[in-house]
C-alpha positions as CSV (number, residue, x, y, z in Angstrom):
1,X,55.7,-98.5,-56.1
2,X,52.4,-96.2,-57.5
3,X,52.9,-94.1,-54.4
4,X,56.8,-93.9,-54.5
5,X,56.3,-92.5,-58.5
6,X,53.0,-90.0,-57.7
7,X,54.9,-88.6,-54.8
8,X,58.0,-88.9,-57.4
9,X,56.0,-86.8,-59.8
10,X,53.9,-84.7,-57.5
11,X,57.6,-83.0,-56.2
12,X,58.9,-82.4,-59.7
13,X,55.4,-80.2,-60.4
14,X,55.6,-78.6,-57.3
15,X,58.8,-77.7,-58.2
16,X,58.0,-76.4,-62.1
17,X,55.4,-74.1,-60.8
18,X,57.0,-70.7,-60.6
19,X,59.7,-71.6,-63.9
20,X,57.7,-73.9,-66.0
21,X,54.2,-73.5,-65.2
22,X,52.6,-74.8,-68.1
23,X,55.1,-77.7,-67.9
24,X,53.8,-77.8,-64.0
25,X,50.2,-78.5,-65.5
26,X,50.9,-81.5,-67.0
27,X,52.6,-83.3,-64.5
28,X,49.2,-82.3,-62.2
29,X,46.9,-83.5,-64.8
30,X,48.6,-87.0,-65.3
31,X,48.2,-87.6,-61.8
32,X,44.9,-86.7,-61.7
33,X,43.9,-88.8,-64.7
34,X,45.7,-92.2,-62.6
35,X,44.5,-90.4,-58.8
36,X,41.2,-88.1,-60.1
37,X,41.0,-87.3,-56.2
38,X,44.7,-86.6,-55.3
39,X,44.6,-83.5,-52.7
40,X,48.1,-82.1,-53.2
41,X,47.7,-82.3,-57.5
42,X,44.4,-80.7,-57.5
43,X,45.6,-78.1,-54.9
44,X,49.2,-78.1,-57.0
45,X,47.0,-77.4,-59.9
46,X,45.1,-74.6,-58.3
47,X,48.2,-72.7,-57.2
48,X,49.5,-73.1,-61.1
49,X,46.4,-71.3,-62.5
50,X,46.5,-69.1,-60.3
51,X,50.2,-68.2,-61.5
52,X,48.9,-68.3,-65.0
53,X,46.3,-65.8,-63.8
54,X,43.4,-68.3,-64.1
55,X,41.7,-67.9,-61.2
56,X,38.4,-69.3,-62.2
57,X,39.4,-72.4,-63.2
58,X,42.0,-72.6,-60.1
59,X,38.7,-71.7,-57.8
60,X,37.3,-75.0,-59.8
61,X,40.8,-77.1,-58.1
62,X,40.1,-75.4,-54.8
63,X,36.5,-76.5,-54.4
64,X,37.1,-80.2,-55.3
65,X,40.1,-80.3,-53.0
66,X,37.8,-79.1,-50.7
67,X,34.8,-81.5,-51.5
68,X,37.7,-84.3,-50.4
69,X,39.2,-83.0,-47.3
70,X,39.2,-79.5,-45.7
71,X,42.4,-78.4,-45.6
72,X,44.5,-75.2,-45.4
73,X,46.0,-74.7,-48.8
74,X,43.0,-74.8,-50.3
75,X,41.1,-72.5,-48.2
76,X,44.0,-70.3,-48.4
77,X,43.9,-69.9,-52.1
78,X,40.4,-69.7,-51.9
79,X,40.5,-66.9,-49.8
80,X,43.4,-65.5,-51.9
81,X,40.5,-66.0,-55.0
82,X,37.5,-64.0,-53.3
83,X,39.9,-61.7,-52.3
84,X,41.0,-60.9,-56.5
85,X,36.8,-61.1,-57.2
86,X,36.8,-57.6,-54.4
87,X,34.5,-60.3,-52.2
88,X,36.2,-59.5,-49.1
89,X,33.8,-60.7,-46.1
90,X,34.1,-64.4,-48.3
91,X,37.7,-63.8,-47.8
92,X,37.6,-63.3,-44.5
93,X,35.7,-66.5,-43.5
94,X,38.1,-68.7,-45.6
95,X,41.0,-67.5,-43.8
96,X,39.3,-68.0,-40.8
97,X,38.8,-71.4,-41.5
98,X,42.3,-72.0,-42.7
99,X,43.4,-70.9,-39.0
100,X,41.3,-73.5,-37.6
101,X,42.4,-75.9,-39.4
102,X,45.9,-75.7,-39.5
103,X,47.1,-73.4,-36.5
104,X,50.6,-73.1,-38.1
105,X,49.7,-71.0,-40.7
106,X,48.3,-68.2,-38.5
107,X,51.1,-66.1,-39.2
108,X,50.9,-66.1,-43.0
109,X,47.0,-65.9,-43.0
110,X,47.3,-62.6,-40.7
111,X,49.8,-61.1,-43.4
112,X,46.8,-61.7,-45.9
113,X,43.9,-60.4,-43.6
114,X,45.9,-57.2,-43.3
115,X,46.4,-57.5,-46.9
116,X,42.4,-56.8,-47.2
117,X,42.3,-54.6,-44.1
118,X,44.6,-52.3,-46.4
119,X,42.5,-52.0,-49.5
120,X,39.6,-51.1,-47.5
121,X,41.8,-48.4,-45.7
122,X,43.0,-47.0,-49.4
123,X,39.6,-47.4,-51.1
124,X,35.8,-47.3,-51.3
125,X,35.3,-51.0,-53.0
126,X,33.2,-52.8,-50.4
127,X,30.8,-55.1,-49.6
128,X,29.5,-53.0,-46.8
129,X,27.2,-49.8,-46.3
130,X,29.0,-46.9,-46.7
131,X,28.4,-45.8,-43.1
132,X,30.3,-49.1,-41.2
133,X,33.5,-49.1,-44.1
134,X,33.5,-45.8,-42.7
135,X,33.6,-46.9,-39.4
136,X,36.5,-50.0,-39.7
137,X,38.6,-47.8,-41.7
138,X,38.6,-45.5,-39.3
139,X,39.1,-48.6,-36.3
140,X,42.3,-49.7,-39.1
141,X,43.7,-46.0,-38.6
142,X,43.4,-45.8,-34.6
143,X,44.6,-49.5,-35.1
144,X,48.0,-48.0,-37.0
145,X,48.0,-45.7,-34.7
146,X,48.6,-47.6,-31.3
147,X,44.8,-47.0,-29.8
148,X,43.5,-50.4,-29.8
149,X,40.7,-49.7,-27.8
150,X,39.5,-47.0,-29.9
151,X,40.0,-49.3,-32.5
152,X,37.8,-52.3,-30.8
153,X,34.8,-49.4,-30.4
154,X,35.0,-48.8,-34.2
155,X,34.7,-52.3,-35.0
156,X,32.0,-53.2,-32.4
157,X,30.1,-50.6,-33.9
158,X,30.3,-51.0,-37.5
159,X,28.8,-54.6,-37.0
160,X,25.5,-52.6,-34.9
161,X,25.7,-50.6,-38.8
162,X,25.9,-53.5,-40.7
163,X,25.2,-56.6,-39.4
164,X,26.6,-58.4,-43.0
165,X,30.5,-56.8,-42.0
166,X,30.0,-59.1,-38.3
167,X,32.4,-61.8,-39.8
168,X,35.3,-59.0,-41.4
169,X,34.8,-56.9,-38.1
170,X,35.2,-60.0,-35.6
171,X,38.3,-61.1,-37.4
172,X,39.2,-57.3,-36.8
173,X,38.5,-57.9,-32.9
174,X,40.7,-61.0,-33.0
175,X,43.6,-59.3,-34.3
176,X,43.7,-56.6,-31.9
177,X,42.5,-59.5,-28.7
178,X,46.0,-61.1,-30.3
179,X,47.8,-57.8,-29.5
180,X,46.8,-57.2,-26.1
181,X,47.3,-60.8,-25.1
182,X,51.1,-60.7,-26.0
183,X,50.7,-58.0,-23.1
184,X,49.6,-60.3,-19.9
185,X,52.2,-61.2,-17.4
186,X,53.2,-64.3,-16.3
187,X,56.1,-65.4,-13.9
188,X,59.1,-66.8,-14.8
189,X,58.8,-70.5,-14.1
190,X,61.2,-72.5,-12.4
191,X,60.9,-76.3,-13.2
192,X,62.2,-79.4,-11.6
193,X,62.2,-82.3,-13.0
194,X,58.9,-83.7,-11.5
195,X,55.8,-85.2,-13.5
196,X,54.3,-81.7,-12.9
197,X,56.5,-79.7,-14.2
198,X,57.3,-81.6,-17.1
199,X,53.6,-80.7,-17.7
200,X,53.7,-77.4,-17.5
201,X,56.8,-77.3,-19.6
202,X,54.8,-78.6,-22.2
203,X,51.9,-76.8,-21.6
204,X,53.8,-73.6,-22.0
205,X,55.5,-74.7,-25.4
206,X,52.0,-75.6,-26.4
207,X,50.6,-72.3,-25.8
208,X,53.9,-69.8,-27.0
209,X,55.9,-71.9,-29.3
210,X,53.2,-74.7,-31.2
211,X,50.4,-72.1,-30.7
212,X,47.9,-74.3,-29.9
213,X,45.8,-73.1,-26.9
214,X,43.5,-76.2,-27.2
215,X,46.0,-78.3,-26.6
216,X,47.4,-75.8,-23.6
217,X,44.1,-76.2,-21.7
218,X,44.1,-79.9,-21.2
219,X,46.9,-79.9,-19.9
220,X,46.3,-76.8,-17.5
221,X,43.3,-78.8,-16.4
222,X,45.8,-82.1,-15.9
223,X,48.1,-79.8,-14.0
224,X,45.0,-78.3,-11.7
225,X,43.5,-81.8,-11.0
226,X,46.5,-82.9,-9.5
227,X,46.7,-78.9,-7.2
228,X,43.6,-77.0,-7.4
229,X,45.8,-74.1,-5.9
230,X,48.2,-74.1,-8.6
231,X,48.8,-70.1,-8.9
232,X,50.9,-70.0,-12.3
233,X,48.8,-72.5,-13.9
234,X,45.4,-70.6,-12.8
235,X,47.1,-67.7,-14.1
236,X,48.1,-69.6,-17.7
237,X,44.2,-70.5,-17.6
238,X,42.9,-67.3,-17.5
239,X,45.0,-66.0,-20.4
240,X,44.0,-68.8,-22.2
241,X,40.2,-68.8,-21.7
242,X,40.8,-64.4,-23.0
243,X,41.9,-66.2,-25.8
244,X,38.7,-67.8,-26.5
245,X,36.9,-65.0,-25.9
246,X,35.6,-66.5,-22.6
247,X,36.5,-63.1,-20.6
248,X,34.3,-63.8,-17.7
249,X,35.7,-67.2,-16.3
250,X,38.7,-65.7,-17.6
251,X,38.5,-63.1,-14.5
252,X,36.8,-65.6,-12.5
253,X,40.8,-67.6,-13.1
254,X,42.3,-64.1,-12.0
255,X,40.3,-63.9,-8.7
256,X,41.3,-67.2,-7.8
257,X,44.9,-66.6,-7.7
258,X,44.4,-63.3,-6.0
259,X,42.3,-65.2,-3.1
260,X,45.5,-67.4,-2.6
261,X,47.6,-63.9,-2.6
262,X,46.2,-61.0,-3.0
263,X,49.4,-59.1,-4.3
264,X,50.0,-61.7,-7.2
265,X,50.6,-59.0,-9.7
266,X,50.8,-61.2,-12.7
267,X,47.1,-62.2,-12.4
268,X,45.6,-58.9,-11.4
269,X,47.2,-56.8,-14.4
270,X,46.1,-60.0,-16.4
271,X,42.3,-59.0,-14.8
272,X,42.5,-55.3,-15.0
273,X,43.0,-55.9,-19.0
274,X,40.1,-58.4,-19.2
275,X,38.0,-56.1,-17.6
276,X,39.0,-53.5,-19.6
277,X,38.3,-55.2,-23.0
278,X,34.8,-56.0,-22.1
279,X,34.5,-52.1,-21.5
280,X,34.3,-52.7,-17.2
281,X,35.8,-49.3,-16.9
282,X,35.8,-48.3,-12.9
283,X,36.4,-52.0,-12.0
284,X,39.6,-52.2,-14.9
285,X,40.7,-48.8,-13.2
286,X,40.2,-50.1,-9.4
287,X,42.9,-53.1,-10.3
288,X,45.0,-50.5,-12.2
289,X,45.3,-48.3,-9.3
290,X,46.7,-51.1,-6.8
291,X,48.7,-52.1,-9.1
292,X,50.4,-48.8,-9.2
293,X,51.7,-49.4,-5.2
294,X,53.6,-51.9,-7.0
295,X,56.8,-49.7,-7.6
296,X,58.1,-52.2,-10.6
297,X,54.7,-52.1,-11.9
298,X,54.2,-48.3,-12.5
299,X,55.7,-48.2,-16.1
300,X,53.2,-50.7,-17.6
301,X,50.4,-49.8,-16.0
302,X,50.4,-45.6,-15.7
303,X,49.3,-46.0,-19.9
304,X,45.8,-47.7,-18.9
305,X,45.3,-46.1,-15.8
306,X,45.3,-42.6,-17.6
307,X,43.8,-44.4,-21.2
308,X,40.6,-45.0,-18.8
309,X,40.7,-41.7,-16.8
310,X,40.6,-39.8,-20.0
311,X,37.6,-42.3,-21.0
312,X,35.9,-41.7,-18.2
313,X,36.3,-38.1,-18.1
314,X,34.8,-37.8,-21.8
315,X,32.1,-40.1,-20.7
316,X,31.0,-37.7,-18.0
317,X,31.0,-34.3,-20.5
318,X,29.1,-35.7,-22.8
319,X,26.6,-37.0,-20.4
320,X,27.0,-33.3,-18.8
């Protein structure tokens, strides 16, 4: 019965919070004074000083909530906090951790990462030398502009600047690793209704539609155990493990579909982008340019093959 009425009561605050704030506050506070460690009022609480403009005392909710469990509203409003106090690389690691915690809410935290990617672009206030703000604002203008990888070489370098923007700047690097992985290729599957399949089925909702790549890789690694040779699935892998950052066994996946056919497209654009993220110019250029025989291929790949020429070419006149 306690439970029925604090759940009872905790939905009529939630639901005063943007009309009757004040009214909201009460509510929270009378659960707290019967459940003094009650998550959802102390987070409910937060989110109504914060409406009030009260963002010290809603930090106060945040941090106790916190204390109890770590969970994604809080560190979401937290982040929202540091962001109001101009402490921007704080901000940054508490929407980080809000991603990691709660993988659903990536799409609203990257609306509020871009939220502080903006007020850098538009102003001076940072927490970083003057030299590397420089440098990201300029990576958030290429970034606008469509050049990602000049974007990525801003960023990398502002962190050699500054080592305290690392944090800001990775996040930075993740967005735009986010962009160019909507870009790999995969082949349109074509399931039956075996064990296997039904795997791979669900290891493809994991990975597009629950977007949890954790959960994606066990069951690639299910799928592999049962066929080692499994060229989709090695495929999936190596676009998962780029996802992670892990860009060497990412190619390493890439070869191994290309040894069991070395005209597998999918897998050797999917290598000739690793290769160029981790700045592997002449190799990334070499898979490029075979890809090109590819008739069907020419209109997604001509961008990078002449995006790397032109790279190259400025790399040899200014080493001229």
């Amino acid at each position: 019965m306690l439970d029925e009425y604090l759940d009872k009561k905790l939905n009529d605050a939630f639901e005063l919070i943007q009309n009757d704030t004040d009214k909201a506050i009460i509510i929270f506070n009378e659960i707290l004074e019967i459940e003094p460690e009650n998550v959802d009022a102390l987070n409910g609480k937060g989110s109504a000083l914060i409406k009030l403009n009260k963002f010290n005392e809603a930090e106060i909710y945040f941090d106790k909530s916190l204390t109890i469990e770590e969970n994604s509203t809080a560190l979401i409003n937290k982040g929202i906090i540091l962001k109001n106090k101009k402490e921007y690389k704080k901000a940054m690691e508490y929407y980080n951790k809000a991603v990691h915690t709660n993988i659903k809410m990536k799409s609203i935290i990257d609306i509020l990462k871009n939220e502080i990617c903006e007020i850098l672009n538009d102003n001076e206030d940072s927490e970083f030398t003057c030299e590397a703000n420089a440098i990201i604002k300029k990576g958030i203008e290429y970034k606008n502009e469509g050049k990602l990888w000049d974007a990525l070489d801003c960023y990398s370098e502002s962190i050699s600047k500054d080592p305290i923007c690392e944090d800001f700047a990775l996040s930075l690097i993740n967005e735009i690793n986010m962009i160019l992985q909507k870009e790999f290729l995969f082949k349109a599957p074509k399931f039956k209704n075996t064990k296997i399949d039904n795997l791979k089925l669900q290891s493809l909702r994991a990975l597009l539609i629950e977007e949890n790549p954790k959960k994606a890789l066990k069951l690639t690694e299910i799928i592999l155990e049962h066929d080692k040779k499994d060229i989709d699935t090695l495929n999936q892998k190596g676009y998962i493990l780029f996802g992670f950052d892990e860009y060497d066994e990412a190619i390493r996946y890439f070869d191994r579909c290309l040894k069991i056919n070395s005209r597998y497209h999918y897998a050797l654009f999917n290598k000739a982008l690793t290769l160029r993220r981790v700045n592997r110019l002449e190799s990334a250029l070499e898979c490029f340019d075979e890809l090109l025989k590819i008739r069907k291929c020419e209109a997604k790949v001509k961008p990078y093959q002449l995006e790397i020429l032109d790279k190259l070419h400025t790399r040899k006149l200014n080493s001229d």
